[in-house]
N, C-alpha and C positions, 0 to 999 in steps of 0.2 A: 358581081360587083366587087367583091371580095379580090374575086383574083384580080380585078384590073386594078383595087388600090394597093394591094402586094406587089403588083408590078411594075407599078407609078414609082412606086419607093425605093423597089430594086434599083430602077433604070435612074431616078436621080441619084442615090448614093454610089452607083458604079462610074455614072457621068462626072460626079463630081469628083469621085477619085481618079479616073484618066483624064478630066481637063482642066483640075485646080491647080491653082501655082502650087512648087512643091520646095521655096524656098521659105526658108520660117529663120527669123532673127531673136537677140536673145530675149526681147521684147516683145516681140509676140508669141514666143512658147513658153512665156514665163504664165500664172496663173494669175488671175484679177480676183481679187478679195478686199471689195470692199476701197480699193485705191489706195492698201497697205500691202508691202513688200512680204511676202509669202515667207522667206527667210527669216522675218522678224522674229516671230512668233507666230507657231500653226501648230501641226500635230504633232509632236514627239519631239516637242523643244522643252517641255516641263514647263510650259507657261500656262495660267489658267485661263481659260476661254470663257468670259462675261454672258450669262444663258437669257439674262432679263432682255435682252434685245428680242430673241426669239419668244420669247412670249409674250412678248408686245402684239408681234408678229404675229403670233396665233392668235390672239385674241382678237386682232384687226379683222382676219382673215373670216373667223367665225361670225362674226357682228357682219362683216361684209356680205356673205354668204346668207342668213339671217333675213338682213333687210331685202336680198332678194329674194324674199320665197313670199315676200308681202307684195309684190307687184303683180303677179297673178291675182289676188285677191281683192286690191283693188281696182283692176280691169274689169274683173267678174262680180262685181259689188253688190250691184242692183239685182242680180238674178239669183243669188244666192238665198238659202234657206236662214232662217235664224238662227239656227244650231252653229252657222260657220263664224257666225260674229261668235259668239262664247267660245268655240275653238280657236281665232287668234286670237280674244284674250287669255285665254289659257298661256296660249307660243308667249305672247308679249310679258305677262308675269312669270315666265319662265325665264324671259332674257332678263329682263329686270332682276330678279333675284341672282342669275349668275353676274351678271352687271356690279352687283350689292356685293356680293363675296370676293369678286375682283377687285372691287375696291378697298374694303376692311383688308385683305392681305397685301395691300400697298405695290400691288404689280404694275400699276401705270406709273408711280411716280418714280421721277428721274435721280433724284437725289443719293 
């Protein structure tokens, strides 16, 4: 199975290199950031790059990530031991708590 998905992968990316267009203008080899010109401001222009977007961003990601590991458990609800309830409230005052500390260092607000 292994080999056949290694060779699936081959055979598309060799397909697409002998049958893609192979005409690129300066708008499409330019880089897309965001629907701001890459020239502006990027790496090695001496401009500071704003990080609170990315940690927005992680913290969405983690929370997102999070509430799904709760959907399993409540599928499996009824047939579960009692132990599993007091183990997601454990997980649950654990988000809450990082929840709490994410908010005291003022990481969500946009201001």
């Amino acid at each position: 199975m292994l080999l056949v998905a290694l060779g699936i992968g081959i055979v598309a990316v060799i397909a697409s290199a002998l049958l893609g267009p192979k005409k690129g203008s300066r708008a499409k080899l330019m880089a897309y950031e965001s629907g701001n010109d890459p020239e502006r401001g990027g790496v090695g222009t001496g401009q500071r790059f704003p990080v609170h977007f990315y940690l927005v961003a992680m913290l969405f990601i983690i929370f997102d990530i999070e509430t799904a590991f709760f959907y399993p458990l409540a599928v499996a609800y009824q047939n579960l031991i009692p132990f599993a309830f007091f183990e997601a409230m454990t997980f649950v005052l654990l988000l809450l708590f990082g929840y709490v500390y994410v908010l005291k260092k003022k990481v969500l607000e946009w201001a």
